[in-house]
C-alpha positions in Angstrom: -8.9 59.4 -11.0 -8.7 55.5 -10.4 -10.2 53.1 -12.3 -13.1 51.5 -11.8 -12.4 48.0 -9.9 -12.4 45.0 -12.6 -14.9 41.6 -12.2 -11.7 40.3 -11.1 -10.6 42.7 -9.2 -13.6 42.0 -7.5 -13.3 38.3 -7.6 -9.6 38.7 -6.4 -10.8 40.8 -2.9 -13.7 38.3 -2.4 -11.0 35.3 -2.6 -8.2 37.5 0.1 -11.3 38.2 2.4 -12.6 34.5 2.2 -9.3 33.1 2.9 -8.1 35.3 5.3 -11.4 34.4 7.4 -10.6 31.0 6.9 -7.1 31.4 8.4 -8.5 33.5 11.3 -11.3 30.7 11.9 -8.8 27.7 12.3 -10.8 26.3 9.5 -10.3 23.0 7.2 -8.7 22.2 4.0 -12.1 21.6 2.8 -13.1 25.0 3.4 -10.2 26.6 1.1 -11.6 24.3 -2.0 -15.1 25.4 -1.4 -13.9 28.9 -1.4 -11.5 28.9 -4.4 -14.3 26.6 -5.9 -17.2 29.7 -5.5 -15.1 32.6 -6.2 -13.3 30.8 -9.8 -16.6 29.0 -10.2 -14.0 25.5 -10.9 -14.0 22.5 -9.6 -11.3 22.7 -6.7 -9.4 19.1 -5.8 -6.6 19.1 -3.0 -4.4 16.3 -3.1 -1.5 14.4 -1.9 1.3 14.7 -3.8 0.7 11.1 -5.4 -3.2 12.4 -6.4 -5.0 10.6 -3.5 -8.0 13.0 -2.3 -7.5 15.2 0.8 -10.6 17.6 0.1 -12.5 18.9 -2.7 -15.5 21.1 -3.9 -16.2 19.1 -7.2 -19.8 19.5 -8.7 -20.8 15.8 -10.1 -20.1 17.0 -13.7 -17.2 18.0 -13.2 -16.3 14.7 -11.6 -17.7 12.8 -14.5 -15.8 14.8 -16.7 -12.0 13.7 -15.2 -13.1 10.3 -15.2 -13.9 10.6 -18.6 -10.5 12.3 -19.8 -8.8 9.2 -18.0 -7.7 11.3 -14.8 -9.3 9.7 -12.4 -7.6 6.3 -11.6 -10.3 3.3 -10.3 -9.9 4.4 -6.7 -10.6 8.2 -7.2 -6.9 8.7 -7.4 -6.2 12.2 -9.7 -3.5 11.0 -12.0 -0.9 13.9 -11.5 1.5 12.0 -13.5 -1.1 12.9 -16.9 -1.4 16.8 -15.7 1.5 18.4 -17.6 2.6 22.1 -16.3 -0.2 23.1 -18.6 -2.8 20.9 -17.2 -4.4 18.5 -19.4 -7.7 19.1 -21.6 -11.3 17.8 -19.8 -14.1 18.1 -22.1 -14.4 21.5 -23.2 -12.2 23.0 -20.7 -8.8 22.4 -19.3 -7.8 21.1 -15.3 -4.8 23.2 -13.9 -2.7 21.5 -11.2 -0.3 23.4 -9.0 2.3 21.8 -5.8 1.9 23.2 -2.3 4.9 23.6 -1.1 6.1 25.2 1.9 10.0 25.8 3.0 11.3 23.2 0.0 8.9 20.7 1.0 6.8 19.0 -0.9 3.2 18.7 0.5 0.0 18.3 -1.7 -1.0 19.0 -5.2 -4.3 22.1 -5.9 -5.7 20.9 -9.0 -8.4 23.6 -10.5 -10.9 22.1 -13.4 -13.4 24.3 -15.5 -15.2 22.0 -18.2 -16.7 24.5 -20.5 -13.3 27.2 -20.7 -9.5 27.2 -20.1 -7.9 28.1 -16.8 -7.0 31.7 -17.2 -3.7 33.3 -16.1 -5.8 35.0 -13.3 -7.2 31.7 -11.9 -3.5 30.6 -12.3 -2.7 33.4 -9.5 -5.3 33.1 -7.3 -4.5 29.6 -7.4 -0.9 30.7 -6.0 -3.1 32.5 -3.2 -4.7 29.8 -2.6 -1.3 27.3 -2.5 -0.4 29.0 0.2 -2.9 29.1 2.4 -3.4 25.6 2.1 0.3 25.0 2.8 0.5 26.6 6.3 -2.9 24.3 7.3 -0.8 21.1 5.7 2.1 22.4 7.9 0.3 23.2 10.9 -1.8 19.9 10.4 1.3 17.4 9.9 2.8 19.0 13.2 -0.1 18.3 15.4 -0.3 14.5 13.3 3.3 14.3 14.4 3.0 14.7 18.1 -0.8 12.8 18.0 0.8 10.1 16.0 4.1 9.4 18.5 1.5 9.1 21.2 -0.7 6.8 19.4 1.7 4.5 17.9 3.7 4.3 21.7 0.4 3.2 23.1 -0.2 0.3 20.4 3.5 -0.7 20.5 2.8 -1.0 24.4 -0.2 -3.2 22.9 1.6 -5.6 20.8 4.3 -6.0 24.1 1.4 -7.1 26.4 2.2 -4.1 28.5 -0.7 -1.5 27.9 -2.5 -2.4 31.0 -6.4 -4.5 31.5 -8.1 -5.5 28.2 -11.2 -3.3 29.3 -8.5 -0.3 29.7 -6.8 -0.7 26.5 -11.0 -0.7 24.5 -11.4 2.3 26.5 -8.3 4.2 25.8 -8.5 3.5 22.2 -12.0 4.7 21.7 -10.3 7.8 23.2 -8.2 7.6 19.1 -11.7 7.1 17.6 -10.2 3.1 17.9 -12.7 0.5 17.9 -10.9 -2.3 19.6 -13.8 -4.3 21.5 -13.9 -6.0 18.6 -12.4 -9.4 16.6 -9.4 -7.9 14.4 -6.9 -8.6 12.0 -3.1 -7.0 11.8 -2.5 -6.0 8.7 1.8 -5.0 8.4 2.7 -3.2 5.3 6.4 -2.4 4.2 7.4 -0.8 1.5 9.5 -2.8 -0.6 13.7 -2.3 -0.8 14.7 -0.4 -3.9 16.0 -2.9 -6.3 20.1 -3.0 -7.4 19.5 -0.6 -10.3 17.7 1.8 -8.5 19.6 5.2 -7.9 20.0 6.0 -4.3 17.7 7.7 -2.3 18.3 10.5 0.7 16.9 9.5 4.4 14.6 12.5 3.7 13.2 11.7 0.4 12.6 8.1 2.2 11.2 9.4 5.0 8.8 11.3 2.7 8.1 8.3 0.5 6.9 6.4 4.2 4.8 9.5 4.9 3.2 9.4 1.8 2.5 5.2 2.3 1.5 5.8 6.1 -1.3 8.9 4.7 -2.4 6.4 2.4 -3.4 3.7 4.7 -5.0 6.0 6.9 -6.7 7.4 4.3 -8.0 4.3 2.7 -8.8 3.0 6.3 -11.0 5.6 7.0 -12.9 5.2 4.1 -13.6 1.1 4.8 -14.4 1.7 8.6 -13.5 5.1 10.7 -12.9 2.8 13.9 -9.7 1.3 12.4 -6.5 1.8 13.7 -3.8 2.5 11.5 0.1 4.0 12.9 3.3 4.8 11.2 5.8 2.6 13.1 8.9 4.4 11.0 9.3 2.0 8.8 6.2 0.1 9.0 2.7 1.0 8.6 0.2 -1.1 11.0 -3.3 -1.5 10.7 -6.1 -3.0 12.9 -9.1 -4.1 10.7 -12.3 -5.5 11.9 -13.0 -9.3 11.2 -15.8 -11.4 11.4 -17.0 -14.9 11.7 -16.6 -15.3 7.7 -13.0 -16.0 6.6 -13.8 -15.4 3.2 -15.1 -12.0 3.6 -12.1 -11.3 5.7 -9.5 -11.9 2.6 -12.1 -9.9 0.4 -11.7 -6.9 3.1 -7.5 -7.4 3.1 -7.4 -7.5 -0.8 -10.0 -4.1 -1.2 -8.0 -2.0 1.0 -4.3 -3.5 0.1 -5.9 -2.5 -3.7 -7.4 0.9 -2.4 -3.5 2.0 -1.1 -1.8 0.5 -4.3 -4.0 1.4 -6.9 -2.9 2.0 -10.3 0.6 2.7 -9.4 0.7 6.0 -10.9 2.2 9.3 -8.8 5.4 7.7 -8.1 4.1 5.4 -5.8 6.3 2.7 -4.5 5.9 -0.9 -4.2 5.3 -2.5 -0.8 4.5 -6.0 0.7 1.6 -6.7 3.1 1.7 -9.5 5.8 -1.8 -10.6 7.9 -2.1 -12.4 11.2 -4.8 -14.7 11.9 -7.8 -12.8 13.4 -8.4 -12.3 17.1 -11.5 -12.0 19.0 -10.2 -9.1 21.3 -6.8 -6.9 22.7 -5.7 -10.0 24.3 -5.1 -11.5 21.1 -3.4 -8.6 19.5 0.4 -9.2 20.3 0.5 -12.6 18.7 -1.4 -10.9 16.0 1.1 -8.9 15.4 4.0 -11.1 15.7 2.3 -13.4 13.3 1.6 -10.4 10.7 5.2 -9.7 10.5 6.3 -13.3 10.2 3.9 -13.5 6.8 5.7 -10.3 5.8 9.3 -11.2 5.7 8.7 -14.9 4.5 5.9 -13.8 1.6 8.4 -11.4 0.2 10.9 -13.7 0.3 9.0 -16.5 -1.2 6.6 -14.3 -3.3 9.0 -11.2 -3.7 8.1 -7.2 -3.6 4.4 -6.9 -4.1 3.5 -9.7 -2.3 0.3 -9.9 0.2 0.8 -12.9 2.5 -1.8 -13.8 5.8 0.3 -16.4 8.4 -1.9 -19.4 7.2 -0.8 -19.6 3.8 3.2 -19.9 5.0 2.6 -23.4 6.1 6.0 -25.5 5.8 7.7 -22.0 5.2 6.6 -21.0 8.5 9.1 -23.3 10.0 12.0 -22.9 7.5 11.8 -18.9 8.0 12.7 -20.3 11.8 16.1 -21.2 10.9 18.5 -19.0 11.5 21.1 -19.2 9.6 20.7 -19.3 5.8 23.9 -21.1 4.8 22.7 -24.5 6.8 19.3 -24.2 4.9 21.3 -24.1 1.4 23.5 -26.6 2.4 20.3 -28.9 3.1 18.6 -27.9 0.3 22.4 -28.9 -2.3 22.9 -32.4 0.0 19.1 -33.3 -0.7 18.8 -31.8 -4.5 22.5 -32.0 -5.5 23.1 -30.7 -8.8 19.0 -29.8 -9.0 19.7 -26.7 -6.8 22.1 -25.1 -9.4 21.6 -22.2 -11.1 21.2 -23.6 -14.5 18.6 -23.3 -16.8 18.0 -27.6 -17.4 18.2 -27.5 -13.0 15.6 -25.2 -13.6 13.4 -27.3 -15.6 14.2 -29.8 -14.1 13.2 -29.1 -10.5 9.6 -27.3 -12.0 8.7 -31.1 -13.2 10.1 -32.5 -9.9 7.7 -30.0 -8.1 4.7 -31.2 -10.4 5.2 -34.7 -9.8 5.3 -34.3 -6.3 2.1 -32.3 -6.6 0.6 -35.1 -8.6 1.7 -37.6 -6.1 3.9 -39.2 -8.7 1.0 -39.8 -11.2 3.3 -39.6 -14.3 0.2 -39.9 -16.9 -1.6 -36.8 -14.8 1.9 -34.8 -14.4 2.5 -35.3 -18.5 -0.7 -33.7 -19.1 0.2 -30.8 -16.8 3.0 -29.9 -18.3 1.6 -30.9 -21.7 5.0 -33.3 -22.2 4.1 -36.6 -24.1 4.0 -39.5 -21.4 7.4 -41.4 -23.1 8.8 -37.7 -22.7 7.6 -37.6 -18.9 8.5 -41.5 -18.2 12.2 -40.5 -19.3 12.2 -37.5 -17.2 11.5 -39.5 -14.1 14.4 -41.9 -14.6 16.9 -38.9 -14.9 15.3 -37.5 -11.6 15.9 -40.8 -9.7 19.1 -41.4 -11.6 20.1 -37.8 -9.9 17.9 -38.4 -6.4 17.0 -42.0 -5.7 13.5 -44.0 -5.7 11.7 -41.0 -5.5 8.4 -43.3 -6.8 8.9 -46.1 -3.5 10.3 -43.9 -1.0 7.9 -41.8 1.0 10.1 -40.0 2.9 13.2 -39.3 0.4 9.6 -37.6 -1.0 9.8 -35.6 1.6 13.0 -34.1 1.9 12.9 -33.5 -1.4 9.6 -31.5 -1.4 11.5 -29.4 1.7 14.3 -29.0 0.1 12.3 -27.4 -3.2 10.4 -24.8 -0.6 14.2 -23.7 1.0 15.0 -22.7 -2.3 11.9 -20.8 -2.8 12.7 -18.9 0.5 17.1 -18.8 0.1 16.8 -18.2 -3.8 
């Protein structure tokens, strides 16, 4: 005679049944945690594989409870870089984290919390039910992003070329997206950063996962801040559209927010990246020199600023024109016939060329540049005889001044 069915036996045939309608409905990721959520009675997070929410069915204690045990970074992030294979204690109780994976690939993270008990070995397997359910929605989901996000990202290229046809058409097509570009925008570029020199190598597929990751991210995060922004994968760029207004202030306050939101702690393996910001644009019209402007901040912000670096096209000034020269070996031999032994690589060229750059700032105000670099002002006074022994009348001379102060910003952009 068979047994009598088990509470989570029970439990177990409730979960199959819920799922499996899920599947059958075409439903949401959102759905699976609210199931698993009901039938374990946890708190049910889905993530990306860095932590960043994708859905969740998590009661307010519960949330208060991970922020509390440090899991939650600023941003909402779940720190899946502090949840061990065990899982990691919250309050009373324990959160469980699990990968979704489907054929080798790496796709999200199923994080189960109960704050008053532990995660039991038969939460642990209806978790694995639950893994992959939610793996063939992230795999069916990602395909259809795939095709939706080729189309989309060929239209805005067709944009920033000029080419996408009458201003009105271009409003109307993008509303089509859930775009909302009948307004004044800025171009935001981001790029994540090269690997640096010690830095093992990385496969083309673990990079291409590392740009799906960052391109996931921004959309995320942009969707949060306004759901009419644009923001496309461009392979190895990640280009957003966000709104700007009359206040340029508020502008950079809206840049630095999201460009925060996407970094935030760090944490999940996340990778450095750089961030370049055209001037805003009242319309479409405006958009390809946006763009062209965004990409120019970019590549000379990292250069100047290195990896990390967040850069709009009006704080490049003189740099702006020195990024324009072509070839690097005419700007260093500028910046050697001007500086002379103050572009070496030595440490007292160093110095050096840090209080040549203050008493240019100072506009030779040796008094004021002594008490910036707390130096005494006999100290100082000496210094600026060796600079003119090594440069000329740098005190009389307004425009040796000059070459020198443009010779000091091509080595901030050659190295």
């Amino acid at each position: 005679m068979p047994s009598a069915p088990t509470d989570w036996d029970q439990r177990a045939d409730a979960l199959h049944i819920a799922l499996t309608q899920v599947v059958l409905e075409g439903g949401e990721l959102s759905q699976i945690a609210a199931e698993l959520a009901q039938v374990l009675d946890v708190g049910v997070l889905i993530t990306s594989t860095d932590g960043r929410e994708r859905a969740a069915s998590v009661p307010a204690p519960v949330r208060e409870a991970l922020d509390g045990a440090g899991l939650l970074d600023p941003t909402g992030r779940f720190r899946v870089e502090r949840a061990a294979k065990d899982g990691a204690v919250v309050g009373a109780g324990r959160a469980r984290m699990m990968r979704v994976v489907a054929a080798g690939a790496d796709l999200a993270r199923l994080v189960c919390v109960r704050i008053d008990g532990p995660i039991t070995d038969h939460d642990v397997r209806a978790m694995e039910r639950a893994c992959a359910v939610a793996a063939l929605f992230i795999t069916r989901q990602e395909a259809v992003n795939a095709v939706e996000s080729k189309y989309r990202g060929d239209f805005l290229r067709d944009v920033f070329l000029g080419r996408a046809g009458d201003p009105a058409y271009v409003v109307e097509h993008g509303a089509g997206f859930g775009w909302d570009l009948g307004r004044p925008l800025l171009v935001a570029c981001a790029e994540i950063d090269p690997p640096l020199p010690d830095e093992p190598p990385v496969s083309q597929a673990r990079q291409r996962q590392f740009q799906e990751r960052f391109s996931a991210a921004w959309r995320q995060v942009a969707a949060v801040v306004d759901p009419g922004i644009a923001s496309l994968d461009f392979s190895s760029e990640v280009v957003t559209l966000l709104p700007a207004g009359a206040d340029a202030a508020a502008d950079t306050l809206l840049v630095e927010r999201t460009v925060h939101a996407v970094r935030g702690d760090k944490g999940g393996g996340r990778r450095s990246f750089s961030v370049g910001v055209g001037r805003p644009v009242p319309g479409v019209t405006g958009l390809p020199a946006a763009y062209a402007q965004a990409r120019r901040a970019l590549e000379v912000g990292r250069m100047i600023h290195g990896r990390g670096s967040s850069t709009a096209f009006d704080q490049l000034g003189l740099h702006r024109l020195i990024a324009l020269v072509p070839d690097p070996a005419e700007l260093k031999a500028f910046a050697h016939d001007v500086l002379g032994v103050l572009a070496g690589t030595t440490q007292e060229a160093a110095d050096l060329r840090e209080t040549l750059q203050v008493l240019l700032d100072t506009n030779f105000n040796v008094a004021e540049a002594a008490r910036t670099q707390f130096f005494h002002y006999n100290t100082m006074r000496y210094r600026v005889g060796k600079l003119e022994r090594l440069l000329g009348p740098l005190g009389s001379d307004p425009h040796l001044r000059l070459d020198v102060a443009v010779a000091l910003r091509v080595l901030e952009v050659t190295g």
